[in-house]
SERO-4910 file (N, C-alpha, C, O; in steps of 0.05 Angstrom, whole numbers):
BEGIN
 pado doro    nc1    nc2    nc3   cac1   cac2   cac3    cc1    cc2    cc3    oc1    oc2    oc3
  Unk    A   2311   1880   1846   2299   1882   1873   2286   1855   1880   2262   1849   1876
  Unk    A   2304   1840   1890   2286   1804   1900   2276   1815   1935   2286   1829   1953
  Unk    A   2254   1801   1928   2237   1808   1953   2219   1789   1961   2203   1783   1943
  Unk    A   2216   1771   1992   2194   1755   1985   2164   1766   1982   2146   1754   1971
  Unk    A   2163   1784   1990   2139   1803   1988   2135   1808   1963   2111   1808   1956
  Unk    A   2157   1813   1939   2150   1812   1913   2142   1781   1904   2130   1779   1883
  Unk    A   2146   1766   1913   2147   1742   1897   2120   1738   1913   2103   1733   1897
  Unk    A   2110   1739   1939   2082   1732   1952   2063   1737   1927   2050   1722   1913
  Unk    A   2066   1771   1928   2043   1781   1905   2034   1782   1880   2013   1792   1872
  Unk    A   2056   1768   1864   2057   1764   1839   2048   1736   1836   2048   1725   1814
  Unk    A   2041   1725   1858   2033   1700   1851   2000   1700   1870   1988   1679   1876
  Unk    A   1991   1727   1875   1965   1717   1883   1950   1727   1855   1962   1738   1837
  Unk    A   1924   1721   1853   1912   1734   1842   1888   1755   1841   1866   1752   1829
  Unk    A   1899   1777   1857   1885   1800   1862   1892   1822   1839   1914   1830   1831
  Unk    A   1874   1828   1832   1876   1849   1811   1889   1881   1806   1885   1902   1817
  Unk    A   1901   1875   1792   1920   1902   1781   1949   1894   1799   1968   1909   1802
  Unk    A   1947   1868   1809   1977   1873   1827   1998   1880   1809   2016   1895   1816
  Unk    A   1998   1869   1787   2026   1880   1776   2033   1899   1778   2055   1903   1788
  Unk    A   2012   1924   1770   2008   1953   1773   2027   1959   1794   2046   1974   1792
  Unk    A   2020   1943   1820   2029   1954   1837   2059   1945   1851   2070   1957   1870
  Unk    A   2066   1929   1840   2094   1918   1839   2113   1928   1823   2137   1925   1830
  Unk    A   2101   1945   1792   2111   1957   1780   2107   1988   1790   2119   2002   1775
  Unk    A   2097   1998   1804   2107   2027   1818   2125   2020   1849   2140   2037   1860
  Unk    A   2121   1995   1858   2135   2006   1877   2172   1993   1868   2191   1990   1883
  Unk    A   2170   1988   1838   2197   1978   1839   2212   2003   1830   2236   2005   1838
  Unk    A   2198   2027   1812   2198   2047   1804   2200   2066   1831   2215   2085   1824
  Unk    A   2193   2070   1851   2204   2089   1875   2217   2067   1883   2203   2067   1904
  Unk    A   2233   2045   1887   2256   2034   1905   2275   2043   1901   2287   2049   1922
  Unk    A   2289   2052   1876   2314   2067   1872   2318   2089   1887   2336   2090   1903
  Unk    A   2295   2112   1882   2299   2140   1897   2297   2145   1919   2307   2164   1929
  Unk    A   2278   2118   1937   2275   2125   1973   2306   2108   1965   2321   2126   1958
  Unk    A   2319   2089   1964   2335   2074   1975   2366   2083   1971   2386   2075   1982
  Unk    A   2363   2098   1956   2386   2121   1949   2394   2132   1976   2417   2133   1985
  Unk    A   2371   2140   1990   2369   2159   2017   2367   2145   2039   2371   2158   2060
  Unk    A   2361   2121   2042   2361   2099   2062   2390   2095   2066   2399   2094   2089
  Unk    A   2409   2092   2041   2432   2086   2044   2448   2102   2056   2471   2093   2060
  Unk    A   2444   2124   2062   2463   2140   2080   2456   2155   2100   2464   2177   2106
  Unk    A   2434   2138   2114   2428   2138   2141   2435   2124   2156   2439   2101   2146
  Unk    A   2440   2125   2183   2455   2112   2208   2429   2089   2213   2406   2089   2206
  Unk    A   2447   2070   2229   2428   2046   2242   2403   2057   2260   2405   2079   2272
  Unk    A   2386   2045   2261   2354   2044   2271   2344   2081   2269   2335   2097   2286
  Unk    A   2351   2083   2244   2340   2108   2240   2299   2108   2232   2289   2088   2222
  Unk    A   2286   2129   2237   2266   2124   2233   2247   2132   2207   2241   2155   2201
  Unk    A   2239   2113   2195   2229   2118   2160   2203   2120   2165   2192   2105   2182
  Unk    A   2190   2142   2147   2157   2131   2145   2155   2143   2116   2167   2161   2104
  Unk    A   2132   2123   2107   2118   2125   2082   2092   2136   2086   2080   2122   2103
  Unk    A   2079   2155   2078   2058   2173   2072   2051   2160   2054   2069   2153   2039
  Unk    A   2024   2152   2046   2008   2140   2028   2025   2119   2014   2038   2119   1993
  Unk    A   2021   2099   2033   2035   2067   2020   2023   2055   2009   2033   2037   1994
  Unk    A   1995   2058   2010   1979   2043   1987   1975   2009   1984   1959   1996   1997
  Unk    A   1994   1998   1963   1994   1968   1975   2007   1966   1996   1997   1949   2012
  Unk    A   2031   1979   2004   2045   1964   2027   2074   1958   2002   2092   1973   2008
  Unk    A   2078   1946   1985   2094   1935   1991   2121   1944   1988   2140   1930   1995
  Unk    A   2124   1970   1977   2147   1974   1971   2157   1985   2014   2180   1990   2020
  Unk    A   2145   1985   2025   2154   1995   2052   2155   1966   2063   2170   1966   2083
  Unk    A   2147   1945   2058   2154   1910   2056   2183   1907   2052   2199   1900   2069
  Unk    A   2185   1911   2032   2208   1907   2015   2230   1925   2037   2242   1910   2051
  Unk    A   2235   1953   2041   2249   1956   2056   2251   1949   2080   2275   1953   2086
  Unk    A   2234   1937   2104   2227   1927   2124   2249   1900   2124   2263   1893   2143
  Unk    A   2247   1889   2101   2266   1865   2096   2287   1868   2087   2306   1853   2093
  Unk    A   2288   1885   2074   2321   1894   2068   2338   1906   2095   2361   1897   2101
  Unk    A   2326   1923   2107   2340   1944   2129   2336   1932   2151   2348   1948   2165
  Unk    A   2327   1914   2168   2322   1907   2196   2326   1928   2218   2309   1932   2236
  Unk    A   2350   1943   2214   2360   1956   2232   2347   1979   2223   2367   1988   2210
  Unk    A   2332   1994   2220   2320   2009   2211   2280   2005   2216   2265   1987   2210
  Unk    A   2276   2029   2229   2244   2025   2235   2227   2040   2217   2229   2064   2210
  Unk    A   2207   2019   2208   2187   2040   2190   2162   2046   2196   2155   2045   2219
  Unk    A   2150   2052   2184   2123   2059   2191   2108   2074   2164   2120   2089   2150
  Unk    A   2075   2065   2159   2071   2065   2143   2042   2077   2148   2028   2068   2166
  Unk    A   2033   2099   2130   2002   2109   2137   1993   2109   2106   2007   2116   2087
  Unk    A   1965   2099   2106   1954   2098   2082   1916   2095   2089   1904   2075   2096
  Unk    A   1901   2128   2083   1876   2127   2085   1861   2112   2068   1839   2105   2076
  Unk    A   1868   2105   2048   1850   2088   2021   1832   2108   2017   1809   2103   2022
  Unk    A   1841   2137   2004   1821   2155   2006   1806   2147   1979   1802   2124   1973
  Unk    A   1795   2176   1959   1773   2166   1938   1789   2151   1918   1812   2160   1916
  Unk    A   1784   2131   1904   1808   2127   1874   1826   2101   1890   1841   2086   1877
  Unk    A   1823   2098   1916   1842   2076   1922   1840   2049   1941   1858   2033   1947
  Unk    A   1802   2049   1952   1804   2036   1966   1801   2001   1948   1792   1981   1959
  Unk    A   1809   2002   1929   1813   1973   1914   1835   1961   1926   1838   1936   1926
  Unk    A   1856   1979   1940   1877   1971   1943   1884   1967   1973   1905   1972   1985
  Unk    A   1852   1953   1985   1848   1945   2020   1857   1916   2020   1869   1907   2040
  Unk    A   1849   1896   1991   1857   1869   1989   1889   1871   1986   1905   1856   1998
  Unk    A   1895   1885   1972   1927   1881   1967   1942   1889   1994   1966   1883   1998
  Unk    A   1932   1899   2006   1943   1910   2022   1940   1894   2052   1957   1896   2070
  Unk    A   1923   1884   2053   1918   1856   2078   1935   1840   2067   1952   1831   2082
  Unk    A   1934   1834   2041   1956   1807   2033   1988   1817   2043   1998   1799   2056
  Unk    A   2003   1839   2039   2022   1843   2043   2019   1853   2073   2041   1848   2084
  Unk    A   2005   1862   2087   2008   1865   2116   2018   1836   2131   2033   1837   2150
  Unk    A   2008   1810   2118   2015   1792   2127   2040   1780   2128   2044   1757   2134
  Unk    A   2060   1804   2121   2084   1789   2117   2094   1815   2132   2112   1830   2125
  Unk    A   2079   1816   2155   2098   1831   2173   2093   1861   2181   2097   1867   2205
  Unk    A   2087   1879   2167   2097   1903   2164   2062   1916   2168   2040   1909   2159
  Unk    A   2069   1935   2182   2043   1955   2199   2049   1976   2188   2070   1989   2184
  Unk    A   2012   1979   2179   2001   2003   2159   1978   2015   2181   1960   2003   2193
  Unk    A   1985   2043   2182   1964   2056   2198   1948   2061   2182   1955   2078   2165
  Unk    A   1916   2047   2181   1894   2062   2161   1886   2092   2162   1862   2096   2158
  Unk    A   1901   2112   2165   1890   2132   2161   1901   2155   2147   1918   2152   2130
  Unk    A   1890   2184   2154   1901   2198   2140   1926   2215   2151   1929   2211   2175
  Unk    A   1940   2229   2143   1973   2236   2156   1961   2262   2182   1975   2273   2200
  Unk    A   1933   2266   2177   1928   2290   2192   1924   2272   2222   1934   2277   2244
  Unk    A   1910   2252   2214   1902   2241   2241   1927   2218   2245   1921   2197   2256
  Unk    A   1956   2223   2237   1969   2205   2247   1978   2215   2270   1991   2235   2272
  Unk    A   1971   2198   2292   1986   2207   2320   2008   2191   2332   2005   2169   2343
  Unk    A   2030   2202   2329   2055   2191   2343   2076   2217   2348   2080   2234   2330
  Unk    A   2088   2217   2370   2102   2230   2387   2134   2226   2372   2154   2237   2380
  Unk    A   2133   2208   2351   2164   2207   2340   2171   2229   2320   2156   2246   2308
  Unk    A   2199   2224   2319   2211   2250   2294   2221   2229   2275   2225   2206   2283
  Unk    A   2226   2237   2251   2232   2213   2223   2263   2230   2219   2270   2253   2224
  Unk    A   2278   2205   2206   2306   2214   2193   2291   2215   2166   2298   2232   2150
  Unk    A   2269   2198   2158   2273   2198   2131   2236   2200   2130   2223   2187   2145
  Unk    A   2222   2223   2107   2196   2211   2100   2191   2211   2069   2198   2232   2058
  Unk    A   2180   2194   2054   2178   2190   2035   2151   2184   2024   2137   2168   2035
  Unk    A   2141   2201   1994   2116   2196   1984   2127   2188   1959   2148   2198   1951
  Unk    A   2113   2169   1944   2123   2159   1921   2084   2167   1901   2065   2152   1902
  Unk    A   2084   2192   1887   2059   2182   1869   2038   2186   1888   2018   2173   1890
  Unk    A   2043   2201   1899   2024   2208   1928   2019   2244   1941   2004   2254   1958
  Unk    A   2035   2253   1927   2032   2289   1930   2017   2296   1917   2007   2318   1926
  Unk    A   2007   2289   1896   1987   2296   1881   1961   2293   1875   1945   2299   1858
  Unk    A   1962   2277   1909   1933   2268   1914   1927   2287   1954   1906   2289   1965
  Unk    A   1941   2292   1958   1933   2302   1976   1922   2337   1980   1931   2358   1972
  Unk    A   1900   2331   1995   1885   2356   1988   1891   2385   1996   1878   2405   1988
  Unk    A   1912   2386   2011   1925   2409   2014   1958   2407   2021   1974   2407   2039
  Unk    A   1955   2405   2004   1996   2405   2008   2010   2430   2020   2034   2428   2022
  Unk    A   1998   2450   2026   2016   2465   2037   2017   2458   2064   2038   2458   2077
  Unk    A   1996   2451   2074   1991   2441   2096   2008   2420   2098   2023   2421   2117
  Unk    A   2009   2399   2082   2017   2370   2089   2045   2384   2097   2054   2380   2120
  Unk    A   2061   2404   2077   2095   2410   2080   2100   2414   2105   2122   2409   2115
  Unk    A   2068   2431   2123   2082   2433   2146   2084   2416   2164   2099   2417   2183
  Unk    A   2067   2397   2155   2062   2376   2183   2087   2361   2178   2095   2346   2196
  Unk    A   2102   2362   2157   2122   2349   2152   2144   2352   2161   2163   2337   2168
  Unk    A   2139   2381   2161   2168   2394   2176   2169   2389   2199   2191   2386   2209
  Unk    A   2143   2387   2221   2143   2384   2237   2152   2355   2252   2155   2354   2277
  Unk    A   2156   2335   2236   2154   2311   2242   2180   2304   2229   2187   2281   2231
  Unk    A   2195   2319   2217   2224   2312   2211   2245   2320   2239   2240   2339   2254
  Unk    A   2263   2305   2239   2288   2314   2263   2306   2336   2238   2304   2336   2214
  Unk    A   2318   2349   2254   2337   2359   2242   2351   2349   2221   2355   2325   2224
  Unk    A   2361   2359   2201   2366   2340   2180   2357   2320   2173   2372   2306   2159
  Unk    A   2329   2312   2179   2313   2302   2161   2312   2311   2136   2308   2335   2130
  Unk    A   2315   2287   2114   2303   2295   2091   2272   2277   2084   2267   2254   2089
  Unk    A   2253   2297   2071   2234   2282   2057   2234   2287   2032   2245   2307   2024
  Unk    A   2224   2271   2015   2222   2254   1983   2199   2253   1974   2186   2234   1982
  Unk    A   2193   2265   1963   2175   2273   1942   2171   2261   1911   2193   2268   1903
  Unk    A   2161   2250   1892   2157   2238   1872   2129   2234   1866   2112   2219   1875
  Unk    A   2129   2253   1847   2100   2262   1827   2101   2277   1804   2121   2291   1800
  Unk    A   2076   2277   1782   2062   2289   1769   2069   2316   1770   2060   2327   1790
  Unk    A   2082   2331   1753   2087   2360   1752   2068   2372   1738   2070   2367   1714
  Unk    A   2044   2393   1746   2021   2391   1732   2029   2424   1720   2009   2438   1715
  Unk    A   2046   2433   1716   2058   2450   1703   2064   2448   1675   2065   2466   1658
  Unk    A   2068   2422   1675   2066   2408   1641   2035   2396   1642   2022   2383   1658
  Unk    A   2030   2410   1612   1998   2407   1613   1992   2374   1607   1977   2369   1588
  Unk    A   2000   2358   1620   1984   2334   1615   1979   2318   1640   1994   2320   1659
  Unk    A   1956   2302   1640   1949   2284   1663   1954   2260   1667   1933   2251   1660
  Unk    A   1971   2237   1674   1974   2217   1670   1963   2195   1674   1963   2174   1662
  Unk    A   1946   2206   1706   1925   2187   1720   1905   2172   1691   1905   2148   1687
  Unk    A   1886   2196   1671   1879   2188   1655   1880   2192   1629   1861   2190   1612
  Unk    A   1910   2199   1624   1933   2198   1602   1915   2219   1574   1912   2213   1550
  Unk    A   1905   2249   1592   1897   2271   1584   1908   2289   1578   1928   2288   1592
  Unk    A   1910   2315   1561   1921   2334   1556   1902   2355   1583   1878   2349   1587
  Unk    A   1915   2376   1597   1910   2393   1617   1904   2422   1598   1918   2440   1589
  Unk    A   1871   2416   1599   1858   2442   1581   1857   2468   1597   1834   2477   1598
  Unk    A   1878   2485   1611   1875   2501   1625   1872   2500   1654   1888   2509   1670
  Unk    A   1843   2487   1661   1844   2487   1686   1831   2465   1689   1825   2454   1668
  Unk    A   1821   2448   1722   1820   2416   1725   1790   2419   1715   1776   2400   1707
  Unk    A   1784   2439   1715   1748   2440   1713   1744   2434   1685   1735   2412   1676
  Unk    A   1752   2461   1666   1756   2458   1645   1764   2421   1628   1755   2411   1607
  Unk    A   1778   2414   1641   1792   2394   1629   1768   2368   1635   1763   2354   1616
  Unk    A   1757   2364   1656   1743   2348   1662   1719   2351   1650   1707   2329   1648
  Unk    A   1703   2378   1636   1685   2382   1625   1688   2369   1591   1675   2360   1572
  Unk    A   1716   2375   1598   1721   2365   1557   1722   2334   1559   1713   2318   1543
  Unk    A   1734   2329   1581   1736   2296   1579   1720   2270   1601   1722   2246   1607
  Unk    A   1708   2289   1605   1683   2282   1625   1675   2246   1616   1677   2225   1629
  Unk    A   1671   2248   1602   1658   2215   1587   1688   2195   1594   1688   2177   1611
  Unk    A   1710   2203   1579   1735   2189   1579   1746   2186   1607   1760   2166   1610
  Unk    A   1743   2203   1631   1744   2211   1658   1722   2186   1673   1735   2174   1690
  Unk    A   1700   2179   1672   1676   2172   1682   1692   2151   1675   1707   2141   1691
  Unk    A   1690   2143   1655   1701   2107   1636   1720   2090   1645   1718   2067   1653
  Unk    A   1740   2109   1642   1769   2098   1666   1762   2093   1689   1765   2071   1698
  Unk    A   1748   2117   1709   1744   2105   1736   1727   2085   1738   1730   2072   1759
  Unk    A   1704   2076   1716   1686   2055   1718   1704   2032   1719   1704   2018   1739
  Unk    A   1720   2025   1696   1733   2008   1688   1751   2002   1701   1755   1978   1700
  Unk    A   1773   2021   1722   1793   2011   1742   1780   2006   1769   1793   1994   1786
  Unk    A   1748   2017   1775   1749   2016   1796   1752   2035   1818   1748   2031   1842
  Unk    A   1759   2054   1810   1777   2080   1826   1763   2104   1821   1770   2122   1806
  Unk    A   1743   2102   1833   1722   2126   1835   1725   2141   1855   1723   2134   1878
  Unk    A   1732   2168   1842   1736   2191   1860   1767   2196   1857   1779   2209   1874
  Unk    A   1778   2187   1836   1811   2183   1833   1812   2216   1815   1832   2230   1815
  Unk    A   1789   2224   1801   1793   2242   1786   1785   2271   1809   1796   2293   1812
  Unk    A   1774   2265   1814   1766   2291   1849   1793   2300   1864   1799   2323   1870
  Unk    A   1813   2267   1870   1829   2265   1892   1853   2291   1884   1863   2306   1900
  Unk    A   1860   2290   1850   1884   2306   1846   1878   2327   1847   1857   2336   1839
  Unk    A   1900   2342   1859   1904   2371   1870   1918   2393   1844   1918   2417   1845
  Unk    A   1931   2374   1819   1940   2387   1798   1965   2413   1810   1968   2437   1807
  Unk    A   1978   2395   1824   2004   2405   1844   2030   2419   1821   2036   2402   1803
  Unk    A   2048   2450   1819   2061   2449   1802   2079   2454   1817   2077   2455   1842
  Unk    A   2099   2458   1802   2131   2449   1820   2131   2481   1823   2136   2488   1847
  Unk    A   2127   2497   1810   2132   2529   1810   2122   2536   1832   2133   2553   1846
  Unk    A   2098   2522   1839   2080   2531   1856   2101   2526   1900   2102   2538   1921
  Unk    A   2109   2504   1889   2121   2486   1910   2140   2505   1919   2136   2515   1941
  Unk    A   2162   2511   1904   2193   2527   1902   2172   2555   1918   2174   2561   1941
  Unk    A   2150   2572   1897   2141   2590   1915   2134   2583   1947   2147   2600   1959
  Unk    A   2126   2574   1957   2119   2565   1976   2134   2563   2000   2127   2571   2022
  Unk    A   2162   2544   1991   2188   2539   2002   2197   2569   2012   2198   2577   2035
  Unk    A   2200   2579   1995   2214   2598   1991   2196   2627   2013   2206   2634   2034
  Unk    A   2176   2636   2005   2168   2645   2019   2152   2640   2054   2138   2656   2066
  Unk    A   2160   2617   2062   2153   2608   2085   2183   2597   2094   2182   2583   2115
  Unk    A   2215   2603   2080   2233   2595   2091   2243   2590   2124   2252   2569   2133
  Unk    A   2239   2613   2140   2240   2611   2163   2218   2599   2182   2223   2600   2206
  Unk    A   2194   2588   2173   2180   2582   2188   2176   2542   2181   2169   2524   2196
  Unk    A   2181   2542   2165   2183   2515   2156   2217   2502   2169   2221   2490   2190
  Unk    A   2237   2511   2148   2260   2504   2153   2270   2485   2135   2289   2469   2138
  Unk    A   2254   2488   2114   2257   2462   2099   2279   2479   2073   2269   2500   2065
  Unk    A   2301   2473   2062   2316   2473   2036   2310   2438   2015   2310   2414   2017
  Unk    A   2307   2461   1993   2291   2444   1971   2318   2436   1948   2336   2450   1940
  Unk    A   2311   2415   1945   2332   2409   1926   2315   2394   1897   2303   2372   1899
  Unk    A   2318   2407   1876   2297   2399   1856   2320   2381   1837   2340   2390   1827
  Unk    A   2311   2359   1836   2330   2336   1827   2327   2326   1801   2322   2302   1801
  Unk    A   2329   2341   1772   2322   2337   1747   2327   2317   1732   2314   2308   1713
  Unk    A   2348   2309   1741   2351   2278   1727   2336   2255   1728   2343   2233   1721
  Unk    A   2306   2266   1744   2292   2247   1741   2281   2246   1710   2274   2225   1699
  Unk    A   2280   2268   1699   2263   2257   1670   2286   2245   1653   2277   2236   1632
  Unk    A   2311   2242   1655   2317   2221   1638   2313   2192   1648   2307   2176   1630
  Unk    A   2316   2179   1680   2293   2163   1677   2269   2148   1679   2265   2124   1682
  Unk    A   2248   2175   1677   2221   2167   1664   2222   2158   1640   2211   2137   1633
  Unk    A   2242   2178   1618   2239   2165   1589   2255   2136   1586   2252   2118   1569
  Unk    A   2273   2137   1607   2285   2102   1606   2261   2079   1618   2261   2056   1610
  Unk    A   2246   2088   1634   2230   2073   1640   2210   2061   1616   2203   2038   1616
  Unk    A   2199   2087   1590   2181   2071   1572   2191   2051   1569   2175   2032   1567
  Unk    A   2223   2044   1566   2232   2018   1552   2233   1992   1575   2225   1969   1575
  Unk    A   2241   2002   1585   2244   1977   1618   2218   1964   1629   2212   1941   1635
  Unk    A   2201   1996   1630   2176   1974   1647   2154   1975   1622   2149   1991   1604
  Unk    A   2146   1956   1631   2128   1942   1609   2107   1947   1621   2092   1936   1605
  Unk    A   2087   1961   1647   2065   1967   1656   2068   1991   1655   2047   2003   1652
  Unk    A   2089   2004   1657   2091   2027   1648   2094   2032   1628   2095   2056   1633
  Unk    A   2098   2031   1599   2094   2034   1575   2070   2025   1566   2068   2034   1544
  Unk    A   2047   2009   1571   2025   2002   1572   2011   2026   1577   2000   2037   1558
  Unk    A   2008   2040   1608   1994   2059   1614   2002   2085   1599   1981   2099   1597
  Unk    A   2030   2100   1584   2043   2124   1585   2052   2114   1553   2071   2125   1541
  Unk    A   2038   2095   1542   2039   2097   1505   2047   2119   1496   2069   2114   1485
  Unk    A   2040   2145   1494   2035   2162   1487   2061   2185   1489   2077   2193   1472
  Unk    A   2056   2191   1513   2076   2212   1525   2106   2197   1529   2126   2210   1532
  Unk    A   2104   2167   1528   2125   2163   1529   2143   2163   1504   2167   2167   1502
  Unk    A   2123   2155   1483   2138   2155   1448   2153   2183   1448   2177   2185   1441
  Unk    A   2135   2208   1458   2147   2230   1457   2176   2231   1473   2198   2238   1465
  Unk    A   2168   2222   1493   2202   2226   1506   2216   2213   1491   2230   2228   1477
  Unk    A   2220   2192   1488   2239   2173   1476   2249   2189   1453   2273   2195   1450
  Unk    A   2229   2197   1435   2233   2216   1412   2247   2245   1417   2262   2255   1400
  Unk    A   2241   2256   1438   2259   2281   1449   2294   2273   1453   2314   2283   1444
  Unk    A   2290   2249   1470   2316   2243   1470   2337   2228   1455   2361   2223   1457
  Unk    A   2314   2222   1435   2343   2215   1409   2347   2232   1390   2362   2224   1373
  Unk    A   2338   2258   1388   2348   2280   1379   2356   2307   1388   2359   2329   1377
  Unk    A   2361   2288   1432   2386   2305   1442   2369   2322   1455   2380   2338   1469
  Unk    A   2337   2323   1453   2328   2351   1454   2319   2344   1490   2306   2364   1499
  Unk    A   2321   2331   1501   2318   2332   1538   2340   2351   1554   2338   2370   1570
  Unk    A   2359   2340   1545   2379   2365   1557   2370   2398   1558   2376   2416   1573
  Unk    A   2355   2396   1536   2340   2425   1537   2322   2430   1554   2316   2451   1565
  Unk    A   2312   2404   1555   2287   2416   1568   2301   2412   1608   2306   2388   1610
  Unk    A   2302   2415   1614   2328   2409   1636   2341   2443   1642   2356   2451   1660
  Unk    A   2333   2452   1627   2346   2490   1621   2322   2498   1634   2326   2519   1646
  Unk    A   2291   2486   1636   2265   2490   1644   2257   2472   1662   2238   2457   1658
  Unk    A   2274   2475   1689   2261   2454   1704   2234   2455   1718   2229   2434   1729
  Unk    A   2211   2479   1721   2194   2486   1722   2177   2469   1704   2158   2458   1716
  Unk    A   2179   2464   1676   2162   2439   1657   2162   2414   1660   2145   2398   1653
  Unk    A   2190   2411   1674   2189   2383   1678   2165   2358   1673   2148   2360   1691
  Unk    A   2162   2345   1662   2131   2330   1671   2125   2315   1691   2102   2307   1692
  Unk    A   2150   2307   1717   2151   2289   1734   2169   2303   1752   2189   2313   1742
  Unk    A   2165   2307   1781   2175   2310   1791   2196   2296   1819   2182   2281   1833
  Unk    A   2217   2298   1826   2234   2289   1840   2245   2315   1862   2265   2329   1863
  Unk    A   2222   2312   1880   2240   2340   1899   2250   2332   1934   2234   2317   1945
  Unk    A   2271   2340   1948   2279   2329   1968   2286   2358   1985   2300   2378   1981
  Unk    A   2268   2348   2007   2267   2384   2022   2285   2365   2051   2280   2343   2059
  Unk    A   2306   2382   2059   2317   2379   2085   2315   2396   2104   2314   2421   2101
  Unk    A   2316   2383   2127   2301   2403   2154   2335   2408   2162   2354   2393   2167
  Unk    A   2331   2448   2161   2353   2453   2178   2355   2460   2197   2339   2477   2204
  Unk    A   2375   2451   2217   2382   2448   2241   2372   2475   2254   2372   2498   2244
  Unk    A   2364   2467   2279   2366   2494   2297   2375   2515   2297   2363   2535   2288
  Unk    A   2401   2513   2308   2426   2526   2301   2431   2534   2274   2442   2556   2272
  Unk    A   2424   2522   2253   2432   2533   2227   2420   2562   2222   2398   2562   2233
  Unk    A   2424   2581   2214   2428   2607   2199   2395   2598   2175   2392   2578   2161
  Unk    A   2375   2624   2179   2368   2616   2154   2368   2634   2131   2361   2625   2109
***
C-alpha cells in the first residue's frame, strides 16, 4: 500500500503513529475489496476514522470516488486530534463528530468501520442509522473484537464473565495501560459487542432494517497471518497470537470455523435490500 499520506506520517514524530499506520494498513484490504466493485463517483464514508489516514489513502487512490469521514475523538481517543490535523492536511475532510449528530442529506454505496463497532455505545441503534443512510444495495463493513470469545484485546485480558466483573479483577492492569497510552476512558468506551448477539438482531428486525448479513470467516485465518507480517501487531497480541499460530499448525482453525459464533475477530458485511426486493 504506497501512499503519500503513509510516507507523510511515518516520518513525523507524533506518537504511536506507527500504531496507526499499522491498523489502517490492516483494514485496506477488506474496505478495498468492496471499493473495487463499485461504479465511478460512488459515495464512501468511514465511521470512526480516527487518524484519518486510511480514508487518505483511499481519497488518493480512487479520485473518482467521494468520501467522507466522521470521527468524535470520543473517551480513549482524543490523542489522536494531532495525528489527525497532520493528515487532514493532505486533503481529506473529517467531520469532528459523532455518527448521531452527522447531518447530511446523502445515501452511501459503501460504509465502513474498521476497529470501531466495539466502541460505540449502542449499536443497535447505530445498525439503524445505518440502514438508513445506505442506498439500496449498499453494503456496510464491519471489523471488530468478537467479545463472544472471552478475551479483550484493547488490554490483552481474559473476559471474566462480565465487563464489570473483569474490570474489578483487573482494575490495576486496566488503570496502567490507560495511564501509560494515554487513552483514558478507552476501558468505559467498549460495548463488549458479540457476533451472536448481532445475527440475533439482524434477524429479528429483518423487515424493518433490510439489511442481509453476510458473516465472512476467513477472517481468522488472517488475523493469525498477521502475528507474522505485522510487527505492531505481534507486539500488542504476543499472546493470543502464539495461540493462533499454534492452532493452525496442528490444522486445528478449520475447526474452529465449524463455530463461527467464537470467532475472536469479526468480519461482517450487511447489504441493504432493494425496495422491491421480497423479504
Amino acid at each position: 500500500m504506497n501512499s503519500k499520506v503513509i510516507t507523510f506520517v511515518e516520518s513525523s514524530d507524533i506518537p504511536n503513529s506507527a500504531l496507526w499506520v499499522a491498523e489502517a494498513k490492516f483494514g485496506f484490504r477488506y474496505v478495498n475489496e468492496k471499493i473495487l466493485v463499485l461504479k465511478d463517483h460512488s459515495n464512501i464514508l468511514e465511521v470512526g476514522c480516527g487518524s484519518g489516514i486510511l480514508l487518505s489513502v483511499f481519497s488518493e487512490m480512487y479520485p473518482n470516488h467521494l468520501f467522507d469521514g466522521i470521527e468524535p475523538f470520543g473517551d480513549g481517543f482524543s490523542s489522536l486530534k494531532e495525528l489527525n490535523a497532520l493528515v487532514q492536511e493532505s486533503g481529506v475532510d473529517i467531520n469532528p463528530c459523532s455518527y448521531e449528530n452527522y447531518e447530511t442529506d446523502k445515501k452511501y454505496d459503501l460504509i465502513y468501520c474498521v476497529n470501531v463497532f466495539e466502541h460505540v455505545e449502542n449499536w443497535r441503534h447505530f445498525l439503524e442509522w445505518v440502514s438508513e443512510k445506505l442506498k439500496d444495495d449498499g453494503v456496510f463493513l464491519v471489523l471488530c473484537p468478537n467479545y463472544s470469545f472471552p478475551y479483550e484485546s484493547h488490554f490483552r485480558i481474559p473476559v471474566l464473565g462480565t465487563k464489570a466483573l473483569t474490570y474489578q479483577f483487573f482494575k490495576r492492569h486496566i488503570d496502567k495501560l490507560e495511564q501509560d497510552t494515554q487513552s483514558f476512558g478507552l476501558w468505559a468506551s467498549l460495548n463488549f459487542v458479540k457476533k451472536r448477539d448481532v445475527k440475533k438482531f439482524i434477524r429479528e428486525n429483518r423487515t424493518v432494517l433490510n439489511l442481509d448479513l453476510s458473516d465472512e470467516t476467513e477472517i481468522i485465518d488472517d488475523i493469525v497471518s498477521r502475528v507474522v507480517e505485522d510487527e505492531e501487531f505481534r507486539k500488542r497480541q504476543r499472546f493470543i497470537g502464539t495461540i493462533g499460530l499454534f492452532l493452525r499448525k496442528i490444522g486445528f482453525l478449520r475447526f474452529i470455523k465449524l463455530a463461527p459464533n467464537l470467532i475472536p475477530y469479526m468480519k461482517l458485511s450487511f447489504r441493504k435490500r432493494r425496495a422491491d426486493h421480497p423479504s
